[in-house]
N, C-alpha and C positions, 0 to 999 in steps of 0.2 A: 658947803652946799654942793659943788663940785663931787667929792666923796659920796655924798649922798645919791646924789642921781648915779651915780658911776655901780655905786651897791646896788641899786635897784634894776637897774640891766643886769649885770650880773643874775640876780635872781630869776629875772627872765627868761636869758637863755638858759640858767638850770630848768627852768621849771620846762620850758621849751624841750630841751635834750632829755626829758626823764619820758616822757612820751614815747620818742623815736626808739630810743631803747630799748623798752620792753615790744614794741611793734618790730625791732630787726628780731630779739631772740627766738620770738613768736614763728615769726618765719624762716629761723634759723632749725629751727624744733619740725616744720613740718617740711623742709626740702628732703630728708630722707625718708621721708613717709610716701613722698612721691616718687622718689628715684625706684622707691620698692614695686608702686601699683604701674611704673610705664610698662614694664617688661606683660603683664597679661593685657593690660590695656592694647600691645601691639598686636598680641597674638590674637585676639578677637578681631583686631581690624583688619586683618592678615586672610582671615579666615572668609570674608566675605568676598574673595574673588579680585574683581575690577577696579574696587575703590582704592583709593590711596589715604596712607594711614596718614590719621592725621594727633598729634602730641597737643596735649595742653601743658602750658609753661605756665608757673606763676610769675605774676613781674617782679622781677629782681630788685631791689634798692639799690643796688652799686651795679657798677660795669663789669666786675668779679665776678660776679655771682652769674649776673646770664651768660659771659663766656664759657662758665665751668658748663653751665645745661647745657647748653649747645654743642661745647666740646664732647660731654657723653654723648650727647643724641644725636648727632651724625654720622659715628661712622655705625650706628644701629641702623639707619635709611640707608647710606649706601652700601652697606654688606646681605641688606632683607630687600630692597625695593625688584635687583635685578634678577631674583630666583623669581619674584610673582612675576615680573612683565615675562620672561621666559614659557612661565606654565600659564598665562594665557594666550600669548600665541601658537603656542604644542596644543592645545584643547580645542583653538579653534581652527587650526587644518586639521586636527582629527574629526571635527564636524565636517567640514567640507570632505573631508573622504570618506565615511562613513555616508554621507548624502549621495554622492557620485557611485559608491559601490551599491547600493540601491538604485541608484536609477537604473546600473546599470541588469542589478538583477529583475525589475520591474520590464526592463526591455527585454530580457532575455524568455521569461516568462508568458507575456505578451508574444514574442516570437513563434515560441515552444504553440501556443494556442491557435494561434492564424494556419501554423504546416498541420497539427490536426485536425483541425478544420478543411482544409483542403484536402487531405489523406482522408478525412471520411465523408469527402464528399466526391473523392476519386473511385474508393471503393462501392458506395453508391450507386455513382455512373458505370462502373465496373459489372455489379451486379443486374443492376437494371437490364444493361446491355447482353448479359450472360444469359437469364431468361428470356430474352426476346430472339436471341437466337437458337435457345431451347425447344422455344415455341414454332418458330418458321421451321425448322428440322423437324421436329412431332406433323405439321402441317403438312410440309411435303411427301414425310413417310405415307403420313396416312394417305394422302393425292396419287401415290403411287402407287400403294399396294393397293388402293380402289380402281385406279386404270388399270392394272394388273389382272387384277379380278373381273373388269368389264371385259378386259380382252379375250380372258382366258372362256368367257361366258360366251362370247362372240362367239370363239374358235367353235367353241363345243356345238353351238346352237346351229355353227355353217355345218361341220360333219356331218351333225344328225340330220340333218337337212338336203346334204347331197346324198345319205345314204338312203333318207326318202326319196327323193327325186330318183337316184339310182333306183330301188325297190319298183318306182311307178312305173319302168320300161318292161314291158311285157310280149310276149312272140306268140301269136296264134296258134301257128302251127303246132299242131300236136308231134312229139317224139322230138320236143328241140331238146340237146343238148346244155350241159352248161357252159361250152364253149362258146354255141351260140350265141346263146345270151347275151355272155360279156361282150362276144364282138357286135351286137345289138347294141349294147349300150355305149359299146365307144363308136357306133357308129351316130348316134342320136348326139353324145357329146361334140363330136367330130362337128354336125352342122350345125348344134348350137355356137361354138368359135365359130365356126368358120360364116356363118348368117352375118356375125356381130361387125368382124374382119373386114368380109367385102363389104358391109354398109357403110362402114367409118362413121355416120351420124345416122341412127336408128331412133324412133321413137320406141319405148317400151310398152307399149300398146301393141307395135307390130310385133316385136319378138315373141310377147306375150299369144297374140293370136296365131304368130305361124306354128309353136309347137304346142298351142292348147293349153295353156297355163294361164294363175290370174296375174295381173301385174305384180303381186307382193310375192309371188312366188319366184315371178321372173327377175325381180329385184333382190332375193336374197340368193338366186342361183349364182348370179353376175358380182355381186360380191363373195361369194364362195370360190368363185375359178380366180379372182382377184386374191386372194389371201394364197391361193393354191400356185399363182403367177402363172394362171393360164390366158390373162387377160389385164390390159391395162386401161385403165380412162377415166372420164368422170362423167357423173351425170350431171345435168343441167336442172335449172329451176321450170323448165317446159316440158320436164318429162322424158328427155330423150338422153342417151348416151352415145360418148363420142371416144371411140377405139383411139389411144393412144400408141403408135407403135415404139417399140424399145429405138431403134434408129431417131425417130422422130425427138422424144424424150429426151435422147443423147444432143439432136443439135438446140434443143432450148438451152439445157444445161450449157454447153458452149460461148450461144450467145452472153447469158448472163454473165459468164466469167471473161464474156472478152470485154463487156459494156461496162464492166461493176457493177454500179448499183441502177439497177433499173425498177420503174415504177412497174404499176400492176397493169393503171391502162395502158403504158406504153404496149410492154409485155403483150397484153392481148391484141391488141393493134397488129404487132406484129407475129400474132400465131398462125396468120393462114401463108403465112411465107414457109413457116415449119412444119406446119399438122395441115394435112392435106382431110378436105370435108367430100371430098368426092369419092365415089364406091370404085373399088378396082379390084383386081383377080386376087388370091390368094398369092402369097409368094412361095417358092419352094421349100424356102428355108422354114416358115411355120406352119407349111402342112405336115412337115419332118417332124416336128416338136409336137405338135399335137399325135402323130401316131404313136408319139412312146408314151400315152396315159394308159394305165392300164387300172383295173379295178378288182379289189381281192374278192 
């Protein structure tokens, strides 16, 4: 009986071991089918960057067997892991410096834009300014040679005007000379200064009336001996003129330069200290000056 049961285990574990058997060679048959496909399977996982490769192991039936996997497939990670970590740190400082050389070009350019910007808006201001003083120059010119031309129209219009006035002086006497004449005329000029001289403040009404003349005539004769500096003064808003003499003239100009700056009414306030308004005799000295007018 013993024998018997003893047979029938036996057959057991036959029948048990014929199983595992054909299940090791099976997996004995595809461990080199794999050892074949790790090597592209790495290179693909390799290829995507940042990931870390990752191996599929079959499970080994003995302790054997998975150290031999292992034993291959490690030193394949340690001799492939540290080229990838290497070329993703090189790739990403070369982003970071590729970003920063950009900025810095973005700065530089932005730079370049802002001093253009300003350079054409210097030139601008530049130009602007260039015509406006093109303009105030053409303006003055013109201002100029138009006082130029009133003056020059003045001068002509006092000439032909004293050379009327001269023409109007006439002698009665039949068989006058032309010496006469002239000495006529400088003698008619003679009391015309000399009227004006001893009044110091004349109204031009009376000059007008004493040599027969109408006031506008007696007013352009007096600016004619004025331009000719046989007379200095000014006239008033009442009509009258007031003889300036050159002494006189000379001590305002003194005052002002010893006072500085002085106002206008001070200045007149203090004119009758200077310019004397009361008639007095001729002096020597320009009755001398007046005989040496002569007339062609």
């Amino acid at each position: 009986m013993e024998e018997f049961l003893v047979a029938i285990m036996m057959m057991f574990v036959v029948l048990s071991l014929i199983p595992l058997y054909f299940w090791r060679r099976r997996v004995d048959s595809r461990l080199p089918h794999q050892h074949e496909e790790e090597p592209q399977g790495e290179r693909v996982i390799r290829a995507g960057g940042n990931t870390r490769r990752m191996r599929r192991r079959p499970a080994a039936s003995s302790a054997s067997t998975s150290s031999a996997a292992v034993t291959v497939e490690e030193p394949l990670d340690g001799s492939d892991d540290e080229p990838a970590g290497d070329g993703y740190y090189t790739a990403k400082v070369s982003k970071k410096k590729e970003k920063k050389r950009q900025e810095r070009e973005a700065q530089r350019q932005a730079d370049e834009a802002a001093q253009d910007s300003r350079r054409s808006k210097q030139d601008r201001y530049e130009e602007m300014r260039r015509r406006k003083d093109e303009e105030r120059e053409a303006r003055e010119r013109m201002l100029e040679e138009e006082a130029k031309a009133q003056k020059a129209k003045e001068e002509e219009a006092a000439v032909l005007d004293f050379e009327k006035w001269k023409g109007e002086f006439s002698v009665d006497a039949e068989g006058t000379t032309e010496n006469e004449v002239q000495d006529g005329s400088q003698g008619l000029l003679f009391d015309f200064v000399e009227y004006i001289k001893k009044h110091k403040c004349v109204p031009l009404e009376d000059i007008a009336a004493e040599f027969k003349l109408r006031t506008q005539e007696c007013i352009n004769r007096i600016t004619s001996l004025e331009d000719m500096g046989r007379l200095s003064g000014v006239m008033d808003d009442r009509g009258k003129y007031i003889y300036i003499s050159l002494d006189e003239m000379k001590a305002v100009a003194d005052y002002i330069k010893r006072e500085g700056r002085v106002s206008i009414a001070h200045l007149a306030s203090m004119s009758n200290q200077f310019i004397g308004l009361e008639p007095k005799s001729q002096s020597i000295e320009d009755i001398s000056s007046i005989e040496d007018v002569t007339f062609g």
